[in-house]
C-alpha positions in Angstrom: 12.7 85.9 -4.4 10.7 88.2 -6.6 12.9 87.4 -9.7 12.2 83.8 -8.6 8.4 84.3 -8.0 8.8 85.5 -11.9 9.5 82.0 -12.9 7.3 79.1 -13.7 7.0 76.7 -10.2 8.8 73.9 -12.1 11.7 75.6 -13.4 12.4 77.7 -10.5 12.5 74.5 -8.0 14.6 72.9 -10.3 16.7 76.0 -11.6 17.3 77.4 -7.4 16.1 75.1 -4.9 18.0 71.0 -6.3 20.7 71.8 -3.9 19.9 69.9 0.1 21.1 73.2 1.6 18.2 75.0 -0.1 15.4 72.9 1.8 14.5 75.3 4.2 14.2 78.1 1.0 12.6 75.7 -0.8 10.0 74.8 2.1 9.1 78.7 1.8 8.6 78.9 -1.7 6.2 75.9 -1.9 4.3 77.1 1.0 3.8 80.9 -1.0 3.1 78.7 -4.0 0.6 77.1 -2.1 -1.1 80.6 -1.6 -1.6 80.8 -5.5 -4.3 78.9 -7.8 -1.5 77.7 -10.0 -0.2 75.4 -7.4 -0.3 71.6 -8.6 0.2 68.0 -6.8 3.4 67.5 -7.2 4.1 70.4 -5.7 2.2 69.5 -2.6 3.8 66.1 -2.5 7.3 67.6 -2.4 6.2 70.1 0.2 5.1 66.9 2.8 8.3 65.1 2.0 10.4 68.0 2.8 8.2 68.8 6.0 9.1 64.9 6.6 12.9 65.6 5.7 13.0 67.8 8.5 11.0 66.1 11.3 8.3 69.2 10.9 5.3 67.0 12.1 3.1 69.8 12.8 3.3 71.9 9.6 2.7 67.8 8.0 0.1 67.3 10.0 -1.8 70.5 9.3 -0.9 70.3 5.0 -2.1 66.3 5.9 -5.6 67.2 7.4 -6.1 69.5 4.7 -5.3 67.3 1.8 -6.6 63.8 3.3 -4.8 61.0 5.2 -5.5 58.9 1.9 -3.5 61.7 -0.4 -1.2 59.9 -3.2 1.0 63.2 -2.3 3.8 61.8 -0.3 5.2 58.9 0.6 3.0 57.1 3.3 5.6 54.1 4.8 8.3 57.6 5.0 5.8 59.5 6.9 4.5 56.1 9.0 8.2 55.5 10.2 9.7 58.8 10.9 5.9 59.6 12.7 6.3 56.3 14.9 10.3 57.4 15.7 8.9 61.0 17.6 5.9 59.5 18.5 3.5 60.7 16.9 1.4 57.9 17.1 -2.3 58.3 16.6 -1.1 60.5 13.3 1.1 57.3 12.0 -1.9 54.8 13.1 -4.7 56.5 11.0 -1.9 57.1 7.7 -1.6 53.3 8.3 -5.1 52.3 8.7 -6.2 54.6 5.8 -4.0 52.6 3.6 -4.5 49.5 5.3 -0.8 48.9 5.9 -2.1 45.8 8.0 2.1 45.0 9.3 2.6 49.0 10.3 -0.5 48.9 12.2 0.0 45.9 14.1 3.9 46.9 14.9 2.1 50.2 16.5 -0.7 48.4 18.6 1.3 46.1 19.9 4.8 47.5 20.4 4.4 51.3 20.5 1.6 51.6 21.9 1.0 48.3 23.7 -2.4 47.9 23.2 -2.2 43.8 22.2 -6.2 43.8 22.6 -6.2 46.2 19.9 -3.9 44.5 17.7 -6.2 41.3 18.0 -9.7 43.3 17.5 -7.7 44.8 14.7 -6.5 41.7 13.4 -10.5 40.2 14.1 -12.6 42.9 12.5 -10.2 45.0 9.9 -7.8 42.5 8.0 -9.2 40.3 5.2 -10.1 36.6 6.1 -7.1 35.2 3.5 -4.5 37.2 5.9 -5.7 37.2 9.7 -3.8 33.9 10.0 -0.5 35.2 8.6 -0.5 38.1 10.9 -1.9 35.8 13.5 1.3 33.9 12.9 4.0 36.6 12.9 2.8 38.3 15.9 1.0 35.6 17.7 4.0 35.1 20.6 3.5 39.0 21.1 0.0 38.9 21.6 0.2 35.8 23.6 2.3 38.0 26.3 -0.2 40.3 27.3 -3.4 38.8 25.6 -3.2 34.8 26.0 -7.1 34.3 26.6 -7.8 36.5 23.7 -5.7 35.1 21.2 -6.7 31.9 22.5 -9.8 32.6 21.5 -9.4 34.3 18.0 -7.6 31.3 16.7 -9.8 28.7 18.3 -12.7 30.8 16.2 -10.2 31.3 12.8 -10.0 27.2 13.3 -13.9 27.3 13.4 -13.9 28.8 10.7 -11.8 26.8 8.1 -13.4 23.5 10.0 -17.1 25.3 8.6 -15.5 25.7 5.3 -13.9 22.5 4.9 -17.5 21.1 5.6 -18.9 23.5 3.0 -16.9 22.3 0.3 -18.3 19.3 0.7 -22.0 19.5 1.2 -22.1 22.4 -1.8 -19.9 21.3 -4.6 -20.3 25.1 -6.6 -17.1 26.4 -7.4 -19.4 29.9 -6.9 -18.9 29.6 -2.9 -23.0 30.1 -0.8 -25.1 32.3 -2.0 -26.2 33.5 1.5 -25.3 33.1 5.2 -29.2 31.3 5.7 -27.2 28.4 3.9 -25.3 28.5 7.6 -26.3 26.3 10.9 -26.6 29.2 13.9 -23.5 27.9 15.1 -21.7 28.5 11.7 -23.2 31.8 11.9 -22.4 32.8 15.4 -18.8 32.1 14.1 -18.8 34.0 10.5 -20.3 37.0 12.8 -17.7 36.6 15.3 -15.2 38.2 12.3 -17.8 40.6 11.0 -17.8 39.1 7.6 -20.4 39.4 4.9 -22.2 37.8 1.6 -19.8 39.1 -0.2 -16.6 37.3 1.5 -19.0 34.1 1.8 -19.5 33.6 -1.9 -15.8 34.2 -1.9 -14.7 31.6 0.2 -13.9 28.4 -1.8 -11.1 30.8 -3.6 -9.5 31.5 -0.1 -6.2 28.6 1.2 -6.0 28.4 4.7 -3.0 27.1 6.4 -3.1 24.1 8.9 -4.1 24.1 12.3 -0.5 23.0 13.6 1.0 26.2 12.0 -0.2 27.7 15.4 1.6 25.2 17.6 4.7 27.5 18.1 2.6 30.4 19.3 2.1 28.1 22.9 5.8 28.1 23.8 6.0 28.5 27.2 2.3 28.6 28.0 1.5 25.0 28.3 -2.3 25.9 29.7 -3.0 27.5 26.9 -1.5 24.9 24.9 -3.4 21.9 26.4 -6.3 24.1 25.9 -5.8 24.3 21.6 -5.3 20.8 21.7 -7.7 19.5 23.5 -10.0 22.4 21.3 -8.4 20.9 18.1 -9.5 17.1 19.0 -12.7 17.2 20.6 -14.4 20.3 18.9 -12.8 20.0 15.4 -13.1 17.1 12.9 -11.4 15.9 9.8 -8.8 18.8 10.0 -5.7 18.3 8.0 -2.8 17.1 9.4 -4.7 15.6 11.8 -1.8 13.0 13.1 0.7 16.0 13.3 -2.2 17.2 16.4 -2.4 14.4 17.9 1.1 13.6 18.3 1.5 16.7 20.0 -0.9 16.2 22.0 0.4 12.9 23.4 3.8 14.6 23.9 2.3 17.3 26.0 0.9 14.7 28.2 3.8 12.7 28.0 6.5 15.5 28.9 3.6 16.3 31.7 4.2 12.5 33.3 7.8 12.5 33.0 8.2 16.1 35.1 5.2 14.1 37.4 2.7 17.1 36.9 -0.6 16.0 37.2 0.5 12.7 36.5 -2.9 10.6 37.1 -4.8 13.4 34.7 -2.3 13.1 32.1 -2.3 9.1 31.9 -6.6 9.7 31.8 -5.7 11.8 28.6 -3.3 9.6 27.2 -5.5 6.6 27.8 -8.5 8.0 26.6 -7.4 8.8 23.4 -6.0 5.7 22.9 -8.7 3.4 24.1 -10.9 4.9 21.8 -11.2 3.0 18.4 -11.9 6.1 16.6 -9.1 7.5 16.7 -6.7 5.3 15.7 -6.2 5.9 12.4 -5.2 9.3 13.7 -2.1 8.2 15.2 0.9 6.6 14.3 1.0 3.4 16.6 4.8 2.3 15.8 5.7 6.0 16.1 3.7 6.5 20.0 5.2 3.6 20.7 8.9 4.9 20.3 7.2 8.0 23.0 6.1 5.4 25.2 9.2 3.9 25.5 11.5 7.2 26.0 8.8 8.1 28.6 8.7 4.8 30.4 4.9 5.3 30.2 3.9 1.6 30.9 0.2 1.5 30.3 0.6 2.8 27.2 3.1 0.5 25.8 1.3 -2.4 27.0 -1.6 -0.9 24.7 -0.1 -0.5 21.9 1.9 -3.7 21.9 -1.9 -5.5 22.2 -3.0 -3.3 19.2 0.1 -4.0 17.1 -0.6 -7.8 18.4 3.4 -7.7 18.7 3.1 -10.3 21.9 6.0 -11.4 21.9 7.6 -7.8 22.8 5.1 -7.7 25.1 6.1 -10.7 27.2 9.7 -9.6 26.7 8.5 -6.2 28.6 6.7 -8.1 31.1 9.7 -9.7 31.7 11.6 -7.0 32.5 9.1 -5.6 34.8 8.8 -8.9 36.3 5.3 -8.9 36.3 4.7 -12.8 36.6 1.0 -12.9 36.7 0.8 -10.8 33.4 3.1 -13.2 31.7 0.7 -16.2 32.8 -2.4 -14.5 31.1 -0.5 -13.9 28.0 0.6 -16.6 27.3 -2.7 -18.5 28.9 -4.6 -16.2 26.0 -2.4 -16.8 23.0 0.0 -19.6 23.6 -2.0 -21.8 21.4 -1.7 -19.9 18.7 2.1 -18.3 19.4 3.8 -21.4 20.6 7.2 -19.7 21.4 5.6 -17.6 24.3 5.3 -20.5 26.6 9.1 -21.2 25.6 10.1 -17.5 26.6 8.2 -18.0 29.6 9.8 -21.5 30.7 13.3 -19.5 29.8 12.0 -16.7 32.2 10.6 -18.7 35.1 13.3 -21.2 35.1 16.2 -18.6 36.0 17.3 -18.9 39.5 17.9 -15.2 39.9 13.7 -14.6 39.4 13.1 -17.0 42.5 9.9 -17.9 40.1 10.0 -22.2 39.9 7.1 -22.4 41.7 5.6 -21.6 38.5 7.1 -24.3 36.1 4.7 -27.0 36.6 2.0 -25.2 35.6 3.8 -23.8 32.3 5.0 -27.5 31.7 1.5 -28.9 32.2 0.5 -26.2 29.2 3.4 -27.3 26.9 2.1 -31.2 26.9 -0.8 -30.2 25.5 1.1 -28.3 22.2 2.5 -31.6 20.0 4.6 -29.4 18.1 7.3 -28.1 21.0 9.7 -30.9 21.2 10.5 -32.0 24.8 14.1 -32.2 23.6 13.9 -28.1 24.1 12.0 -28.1 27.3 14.8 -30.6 28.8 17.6 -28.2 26.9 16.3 -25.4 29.1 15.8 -27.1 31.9 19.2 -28.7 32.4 20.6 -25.1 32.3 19.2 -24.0 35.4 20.5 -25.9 38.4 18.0 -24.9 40.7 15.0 -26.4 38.8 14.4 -29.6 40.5 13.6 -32.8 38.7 10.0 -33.3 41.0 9.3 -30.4 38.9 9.6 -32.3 35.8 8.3 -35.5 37.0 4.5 -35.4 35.4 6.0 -33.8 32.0 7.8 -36.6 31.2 5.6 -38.9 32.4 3.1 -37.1 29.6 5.7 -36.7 27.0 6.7 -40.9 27.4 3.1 -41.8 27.5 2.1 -39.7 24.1 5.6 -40.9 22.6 4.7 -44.3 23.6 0.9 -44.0 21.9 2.4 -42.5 19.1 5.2 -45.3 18.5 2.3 -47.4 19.2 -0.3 -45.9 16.5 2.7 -45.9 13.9 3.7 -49.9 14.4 -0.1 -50.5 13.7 0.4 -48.0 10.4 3.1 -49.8 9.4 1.3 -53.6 10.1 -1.4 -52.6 8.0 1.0 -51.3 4.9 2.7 -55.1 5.2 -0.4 -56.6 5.4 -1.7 -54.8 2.2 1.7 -55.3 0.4 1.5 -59.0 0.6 -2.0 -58.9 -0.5 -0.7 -57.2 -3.4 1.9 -59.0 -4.2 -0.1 -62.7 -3.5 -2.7 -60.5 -5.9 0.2 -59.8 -8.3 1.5 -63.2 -8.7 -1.8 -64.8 -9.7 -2.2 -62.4 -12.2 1.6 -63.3 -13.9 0.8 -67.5 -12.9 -3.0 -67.9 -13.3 -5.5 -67.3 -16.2 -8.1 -64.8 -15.3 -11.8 -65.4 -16.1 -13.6 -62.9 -17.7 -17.1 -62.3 -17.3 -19.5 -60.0 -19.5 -21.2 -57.8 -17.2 -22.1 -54.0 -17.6 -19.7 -51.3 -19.4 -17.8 -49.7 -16.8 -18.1 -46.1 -18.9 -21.9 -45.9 -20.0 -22.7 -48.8 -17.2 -25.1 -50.6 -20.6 -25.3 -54.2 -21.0 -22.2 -55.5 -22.2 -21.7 -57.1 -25.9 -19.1 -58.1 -28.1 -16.6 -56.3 -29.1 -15.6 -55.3 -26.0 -11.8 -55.3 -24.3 -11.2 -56.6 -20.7 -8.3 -55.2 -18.6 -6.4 -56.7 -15.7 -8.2 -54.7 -13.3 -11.3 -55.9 -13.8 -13.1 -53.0 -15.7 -14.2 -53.5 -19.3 -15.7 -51.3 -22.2 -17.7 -51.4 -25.1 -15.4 -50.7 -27.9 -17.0 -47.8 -28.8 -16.3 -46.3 -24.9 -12.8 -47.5 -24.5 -10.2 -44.6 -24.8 -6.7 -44.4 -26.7 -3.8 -42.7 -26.0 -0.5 -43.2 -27.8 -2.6 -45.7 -29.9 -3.3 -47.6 -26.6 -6.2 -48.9 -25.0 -6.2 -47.7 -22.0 -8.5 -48.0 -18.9 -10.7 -45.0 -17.8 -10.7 -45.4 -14.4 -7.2 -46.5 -13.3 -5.1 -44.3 -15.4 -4.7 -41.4 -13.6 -3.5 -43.8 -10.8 -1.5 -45.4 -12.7 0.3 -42.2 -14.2 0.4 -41.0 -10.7 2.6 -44.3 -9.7 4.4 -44.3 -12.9 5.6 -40.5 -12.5 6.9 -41.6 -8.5 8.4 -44.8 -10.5 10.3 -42.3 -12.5 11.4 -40.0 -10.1 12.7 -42.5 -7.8 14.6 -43.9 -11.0 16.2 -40.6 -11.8 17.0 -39.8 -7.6 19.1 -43.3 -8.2 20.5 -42.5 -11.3 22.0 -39.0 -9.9 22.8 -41.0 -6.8 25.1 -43.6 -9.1 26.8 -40.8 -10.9 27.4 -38.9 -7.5 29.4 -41.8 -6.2 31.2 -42.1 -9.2 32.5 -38.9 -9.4 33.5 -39.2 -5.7 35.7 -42.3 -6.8 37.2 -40.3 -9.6 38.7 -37.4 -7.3 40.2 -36.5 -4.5 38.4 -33.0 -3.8 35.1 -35.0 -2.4 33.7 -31.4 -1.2 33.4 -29.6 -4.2 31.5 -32.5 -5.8 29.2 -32.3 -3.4 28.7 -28.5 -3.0 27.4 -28.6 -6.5 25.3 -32.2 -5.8 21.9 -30.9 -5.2 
């Protein structure tokens, strides 16, 4: 050893002591060097390892309290796991808080020492405001274990928190963050204090992302109290958080797995109702998507709301139906069968099955249908005649009705159709004293600038006439003002009706010149 001792630190470690059998010699040399002024840090760093090689916590802990739980000197996550595995656990707690190893300290609160109300003040007043909610996250099903109200209550106050900032952004526009915590409403403030924050972190804050609200969701498993609790925290304390619908939907599946398992039931269709009655919150909700819950559920009250706000009524009659709920059907269709025709239909369809013993109603429905024109009583009678146990005293006053407006309307139409002869033969007595009789024109006024007619002027057939000056010329014709956009209007029928005939004539003579009629008139349209 004195021939070592001769020997410069460095060169005698690495010229004796290299060798893992030599640890123990080597433990004794750096702890004589250590006696010496020459003695320099990495000397004292390979002196804690090697106390850490060999589980010698006490000699560590003595070189450790000498030299500072902050000292570069050794390696710290070493020391913090191999003083955790003989439980020494204060001395790995302060190594890790010193450094802020936020994970090491958390994995000794909560699962060495089982202290989960230290873990949570830890994770409250010690770890920086961009990572409480990841730690929050990792650990939270721990903490919930042995701390639910408490952990309940840090996130509720973390969600506070980004709700404040989220309104911050928008009433101060500076990228710069606020200036000072007076900026803050006493409730803001209550909540920045509740994490022991300062300026500093406040002018900070615009630079921080958050994560979402429902990132805490899976944190609940299992403790459905406390999980109601967030929700209902989330929705009626919190607004414009983002992913907003994602909240809500959970919220109505709580409630909804709550009814189906017939826990609380009446409290849980309150919730359910509430939220959905309210017309402020529907944009925060799926409807078509709710309404796929509703239906796995069998929660009826809230699929008959929904079908009303999706105004999808005939669904809704068809679930009426199948609950059989006859007085509902009657109202629905009462309310909107004027403007859906087809629900009184469905109805007659429903009512007039013998298996739903529901006749009794069919006059009344019928007496609905007379007064909609547009249903043909050719359907009502199709329906009708399929169910044998409709009798025809039920029918009686419909088709009574439906003959008596079919006769008034045969009725109006022969009077239509007298007044269209009448007026043809007018025209046509008209017509044929213009082609056989001479027609006596008198001067009068100008038809177009309504002046005192003179010479030249031009008289038409119709009776108008125009200075020549006002008469107008198209295709160098005269042509009368006033009737010519009749006559083009009749002229254009005139030639449609001729070219109709003309397709007509060459249809039938292509019929007559083969013998495969259909294909000719597949391609006849």
């Amino acid at each position: 050893m004195q021939k070592i001792d001769s020997l410069e630190p460095t060169q005698a470690i690495a010229t004796h002591f290299l060798d893992i059998s030599n640890i123990e010699q080597l433990i004794q040399y750096l702890e004589k060097l250590h006696q010496q002024p020459k003695v320099e840090k990495h000397h004292t760093a390979l002196l804690l390892n090697c106390y850490i090689k060999l589980k010698q916590f006490d000699n560590f802990i003595e070189k450790i309290e000498k030299y500072g739980f902050e000292s570069e000197l050794f390696d710290i996550e070493t020391a913090i796991r191999e003083c955790r595995s003989f439980n020494y656990l204060d001395i790995a707690l302060k190594m890790a808080t010193k450094k802020n190893i936020y994970t090491a300290c958390l994995q000794i609160y909560i699962f060495d020492k089982g202290e989960c109300g230290a873990a949570l003040e830890y994770i409250r007043d010690v770890i920086t405001l961009e990572e409480k909610a990841n730690y929050l996250k990792e650990f939270g099903l721990e903490l919930m274990r042995s701390e639910p109200q408490f952990t309940l209550e840090v996130i509720q106050n973390l969600i506070l928190l980004i709700n404040i900032v989220q309104n911050l952004k928008k009433q101060f526009e500076s990228r710069k963050g606020i200036d000072s915590l007076d900026r803050l409403t006493q409730e803001q403030q209550k909540v920045w204090k509740y994490f022991n924050l300062d300026n500093d972190q406040l002018q900070n804050i615009y630079s921080i992302t958050f994560c979402k609200p429902d990132e805490f969701l899976h944190i609940f498993g299992g403790y459905n109290n406390y999980l109601e609790r967030y929700l209902r925290f989330l929705i009626e304390e919190c607004k414009n958080l983002p992913n907003e619908m994602a909240i809500y939907h959970r919220y109505f599946s709580y409630h909804l797995e709550r009814f189906e398992r017939k826990e609380e039931v009446k409290e849980s269709e309150k919730r359910i109702m509430s939220l959905l009655l309210d017309n402020k919150n529907e944009s925060k909700y799926d409807k078509n998507h709710l309404l796929v819950q509703f239906k796995i559920y069998n929660f009826t009250e809230g699929i008959i709301c929904l079908l009303k706000k999706l105004q999808m009524r005939e669904e809704l009659l068809n679930f009426y139906i199948t609950k059989k709920d006859n007085e509902e059907i009657l109202n629905l269709c009462t309310e909107y069968g004027e403007q859906e025709q087809n629900l009184w239909v469905l109805a007659l369809k429903y009512f007039a099955k013998p298996e739903n013993k529901a006749t009794h109603y069919i006059p009344n429905i019928l007496k609905e249908l007379n007064k909609l024109e547009s249903i043909s009583s050719f359907l009502i009678l199709d329906i009708m005649k399929e169910n044998s146990n409709v009798k025809f005293g039920q029918m009686r006053d419909f088709l009574k009705q439906q003959l008596q407006r079919d006769y008034t309307e045969i009725k109006d139409n022969l009077n239509v159709i007298k007044e269209n002869m009448q007026q043809t033969t007018e025209t046509r007595t008209e017509f044929q004293q213009l082609k056989t009789q001479a027609q006596i024109f008198s001067f009068g006024k100008c038809t177009a600038c309504d002046n005192a007619l003179v010479n030249p002027s031009f008289h038409f057939i119709c009776g108008h006439q125009y200075h020549q000056n006002c008469i107008q010329i198209e295709d160098k014709k005269r042509i009368c003002i006033r009737c010519n956009l009749e006559i083009q209007m009749i002229q254009n029928k005139q030639k449609e009706v001729d070219e109709a005939n003309q397709q007509m004539v060459q249809l039938r003579q292509k019929m007559l010149e083969t013998s495969s009629k259909y294909d000719i008139i597949s391609k006849y349209k």
